[in-house]
C-alpha positions as CSV (number, residue, x, y, z in Angstrom):
1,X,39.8,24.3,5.9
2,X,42.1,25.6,3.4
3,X,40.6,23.4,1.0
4,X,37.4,24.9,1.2
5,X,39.0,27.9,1.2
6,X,40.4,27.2,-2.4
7,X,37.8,25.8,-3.6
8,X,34.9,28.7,-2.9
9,X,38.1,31.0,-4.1
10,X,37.8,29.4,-7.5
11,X,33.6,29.0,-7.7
12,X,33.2,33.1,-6.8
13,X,35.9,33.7,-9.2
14,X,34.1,32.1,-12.1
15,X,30.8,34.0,-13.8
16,X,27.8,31.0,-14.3
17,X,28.4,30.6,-17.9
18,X,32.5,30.0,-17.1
19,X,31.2,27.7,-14.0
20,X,29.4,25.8,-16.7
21,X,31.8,26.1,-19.4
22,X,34.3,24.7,-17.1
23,X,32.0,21.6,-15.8
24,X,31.5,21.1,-19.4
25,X,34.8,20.6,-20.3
26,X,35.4,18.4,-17.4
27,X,32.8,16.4,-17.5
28,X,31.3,16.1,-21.4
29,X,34.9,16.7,-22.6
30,X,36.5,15.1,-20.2
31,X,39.8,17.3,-20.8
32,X,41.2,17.1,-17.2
33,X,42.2,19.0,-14.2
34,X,45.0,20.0,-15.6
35,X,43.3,21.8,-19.0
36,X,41.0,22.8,-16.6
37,X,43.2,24.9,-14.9
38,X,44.8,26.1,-18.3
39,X,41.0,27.0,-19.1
40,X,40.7,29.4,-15.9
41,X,43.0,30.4,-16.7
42,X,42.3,32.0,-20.6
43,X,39.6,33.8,-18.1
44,X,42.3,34.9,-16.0
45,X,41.3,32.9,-13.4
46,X,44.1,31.9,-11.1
47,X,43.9,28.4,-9.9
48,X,45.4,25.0,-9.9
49,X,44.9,20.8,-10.7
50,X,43.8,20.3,-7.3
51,X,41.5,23.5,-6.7
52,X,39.9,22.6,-10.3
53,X,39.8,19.1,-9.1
54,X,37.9,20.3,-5.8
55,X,35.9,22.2,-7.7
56,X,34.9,19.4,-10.1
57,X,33.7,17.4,-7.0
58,X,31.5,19.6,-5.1
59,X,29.8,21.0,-8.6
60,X,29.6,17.9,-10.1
61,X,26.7,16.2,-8.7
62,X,24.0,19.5,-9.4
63,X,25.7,20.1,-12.7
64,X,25.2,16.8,-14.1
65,X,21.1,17.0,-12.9
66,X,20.8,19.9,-14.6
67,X,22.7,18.7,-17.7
68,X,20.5,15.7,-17.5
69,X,17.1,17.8,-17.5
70,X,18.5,19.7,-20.6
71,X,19.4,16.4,-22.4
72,X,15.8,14.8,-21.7
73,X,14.5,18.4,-23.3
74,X,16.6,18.4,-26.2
75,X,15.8,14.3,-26.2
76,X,12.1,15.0,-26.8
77,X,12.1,17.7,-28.9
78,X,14.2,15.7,-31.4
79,X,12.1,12.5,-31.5
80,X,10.3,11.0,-34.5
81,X,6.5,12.9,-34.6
82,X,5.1,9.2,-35.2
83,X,6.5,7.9,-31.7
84,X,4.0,7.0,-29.4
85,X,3.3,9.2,-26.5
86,X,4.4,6.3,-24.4
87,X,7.4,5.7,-26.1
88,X,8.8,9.3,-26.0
89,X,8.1,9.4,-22.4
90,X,10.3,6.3,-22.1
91,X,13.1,7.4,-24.4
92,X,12.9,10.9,-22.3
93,X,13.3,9.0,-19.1
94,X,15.8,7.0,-20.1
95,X,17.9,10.3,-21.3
96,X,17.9,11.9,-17.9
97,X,18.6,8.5,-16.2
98,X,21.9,8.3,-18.9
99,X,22.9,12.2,-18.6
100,X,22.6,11.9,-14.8
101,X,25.6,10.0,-14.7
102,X,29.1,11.9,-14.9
103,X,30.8,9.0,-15.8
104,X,29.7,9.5,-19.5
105,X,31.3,11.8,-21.7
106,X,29.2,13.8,-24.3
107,X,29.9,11.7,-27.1
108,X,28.9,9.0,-25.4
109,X,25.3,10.0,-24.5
110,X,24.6,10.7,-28.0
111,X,25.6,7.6,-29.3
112,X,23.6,5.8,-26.3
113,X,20.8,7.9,-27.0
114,X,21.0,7.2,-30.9
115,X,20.8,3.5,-29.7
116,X,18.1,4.0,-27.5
117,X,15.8,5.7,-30.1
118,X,16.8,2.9,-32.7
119,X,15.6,0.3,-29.9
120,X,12.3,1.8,-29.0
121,X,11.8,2.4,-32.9
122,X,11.9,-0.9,-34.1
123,X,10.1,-2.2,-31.0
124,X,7.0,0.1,-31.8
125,X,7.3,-0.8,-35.8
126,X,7.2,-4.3,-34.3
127,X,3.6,-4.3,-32.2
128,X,2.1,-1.9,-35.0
129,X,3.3,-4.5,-37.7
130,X,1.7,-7.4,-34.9
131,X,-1.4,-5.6,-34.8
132,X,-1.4,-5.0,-38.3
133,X,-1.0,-8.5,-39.2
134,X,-3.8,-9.1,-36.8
135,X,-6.3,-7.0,-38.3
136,X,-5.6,-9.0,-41.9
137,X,-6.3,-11.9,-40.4
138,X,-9.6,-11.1,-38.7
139,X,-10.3,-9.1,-41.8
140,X,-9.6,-12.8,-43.8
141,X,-11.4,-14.8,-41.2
142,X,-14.5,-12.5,-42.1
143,X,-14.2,-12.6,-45.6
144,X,-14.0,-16.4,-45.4
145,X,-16.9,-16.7,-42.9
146,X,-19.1,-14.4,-45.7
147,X,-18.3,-16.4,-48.4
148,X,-19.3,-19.7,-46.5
149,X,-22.7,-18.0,-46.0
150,X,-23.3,-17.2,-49.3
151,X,-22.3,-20.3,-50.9
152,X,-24.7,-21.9,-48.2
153,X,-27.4,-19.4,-49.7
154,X,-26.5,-20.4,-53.2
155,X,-26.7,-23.9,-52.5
156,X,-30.5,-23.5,-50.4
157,X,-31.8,-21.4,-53.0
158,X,-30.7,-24.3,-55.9
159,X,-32.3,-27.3,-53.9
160,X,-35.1,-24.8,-53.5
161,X,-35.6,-24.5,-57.3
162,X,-34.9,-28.0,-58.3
163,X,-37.4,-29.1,-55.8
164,X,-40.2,-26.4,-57.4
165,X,-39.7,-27.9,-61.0
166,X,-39.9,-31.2,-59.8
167,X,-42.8,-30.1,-58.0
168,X,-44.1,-28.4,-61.5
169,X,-43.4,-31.5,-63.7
170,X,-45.2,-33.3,-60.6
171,X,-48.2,-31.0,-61.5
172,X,-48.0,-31.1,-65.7
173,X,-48.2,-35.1,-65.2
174,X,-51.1,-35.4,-62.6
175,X,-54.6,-36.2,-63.3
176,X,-56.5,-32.5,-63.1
177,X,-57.9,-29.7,-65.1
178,X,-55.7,-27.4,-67.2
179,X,-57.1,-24.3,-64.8
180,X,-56.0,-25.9,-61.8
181,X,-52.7,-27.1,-63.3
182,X,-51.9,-24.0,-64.9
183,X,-52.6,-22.0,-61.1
184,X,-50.6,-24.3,-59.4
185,X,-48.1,-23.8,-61.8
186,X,-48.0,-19.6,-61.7
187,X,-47.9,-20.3,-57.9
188,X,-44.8,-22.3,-58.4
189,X,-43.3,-19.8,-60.7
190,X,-43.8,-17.1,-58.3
191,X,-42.4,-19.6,-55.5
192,X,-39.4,-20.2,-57.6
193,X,-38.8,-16.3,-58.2
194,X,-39.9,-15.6,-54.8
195,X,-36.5,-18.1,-53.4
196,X,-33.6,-16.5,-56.1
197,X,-34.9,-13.3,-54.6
198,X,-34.6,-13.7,-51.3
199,X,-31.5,-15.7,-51.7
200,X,-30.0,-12.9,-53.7
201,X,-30.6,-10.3,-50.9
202,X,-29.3,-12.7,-48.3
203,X,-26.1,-12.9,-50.6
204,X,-25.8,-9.2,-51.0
205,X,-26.1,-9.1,-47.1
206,X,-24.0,-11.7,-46.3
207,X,-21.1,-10.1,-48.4
């Protein structure tokens, strides 16, 4: 009982700030009962090792959720702007899950949390530079399927020619009148022109 006593003696003897203060430099600072005690003390706050020590148990479980909350805050507030939504939420998670433990000092959760940004850093610059490397290869794949195409094009629209002039020469050489000849001839012409055209567009598509 006279624990208790002690105990609730020192808690309504301290203001919040000096509570806080005090769980601060037990817990973030880890400095002690002992400099505990010599801390009420600059208050003057009468108390001792074990009453601080008392003290340190009962507060410690709500001081370090609260101290956990306030490190995810400041967590967020100080990550990269080009971190994924999902990401942030992770690295906030992750800094209440680490400041929720009293076993870690101050200096310790900001070096884990340096780490942990560092981690989920390099694993996002990692799937953007995947999907980046992606997106040049479909981009190559299409560029290579375009220029099949149009050297397909090309390659109609010269076996499309050569066969018209053959055709033409066919025409100059066979037994008819020059009218007739020279008709067929225009309408090979326009064939010939009609092809390059078309296989020109078909090109310009294509690409």
């Amino acid at each position: 009982m006279s624990d208790t006593r002690d105990n609730k003696s020192l808690w309504s003897k301290l203001t919040p700030e000096q509570r806080d203060e005090l769980m601060f430099a037990l817990v973030d600072s880890r400095c002690g009962a002992e400099a505990g005690a010599a801390l009420a003390k600059t208050w003057n706050v009468s108390t001792s090792k074990s009453a601080v020590h008392r003290f340190y148990e009962a507060e410690r479980s709500n001081w370090t959720i609260e101290r956990a909350k306030r490190f995810a805050i400041e967590t967020l507030g100080m990550l990269p702007e080009e971190l994924e939504t999902a990401q942030r939420n992770v690295v906030r998670q992750k800094a209440f899950e680490l400041a929720s433990s009293s076993e870690l000092s101050a200096k310790d959760l900001l070096k884990l949390r340096d780490q942990e940004i560092k981690l989920i850093m390099a694993q996002q610059n990692e799937v953007r530079l995947k999907q980046a490397t992606r997106s040049l290869d479909q981009a190559q794949q299409k560029l290579e399927q375009a220029e099949r195409r149009v050297k397909a094009l090309e390659e109609q629209a010269a076996a499309t020619k050569l066969a018209a002039e053959k055709a033409k020469d066919a025409i100059k050489s066979g037994g008819m009148d020059d009218d007739t000849r020279a008709k067929l001839i225009e309408e090979m012409d326009r064939m010939i022109l009609g092809t390059t055209a078309a296989a020109a567009k078909k090109k310009e598509g294509a690409v």
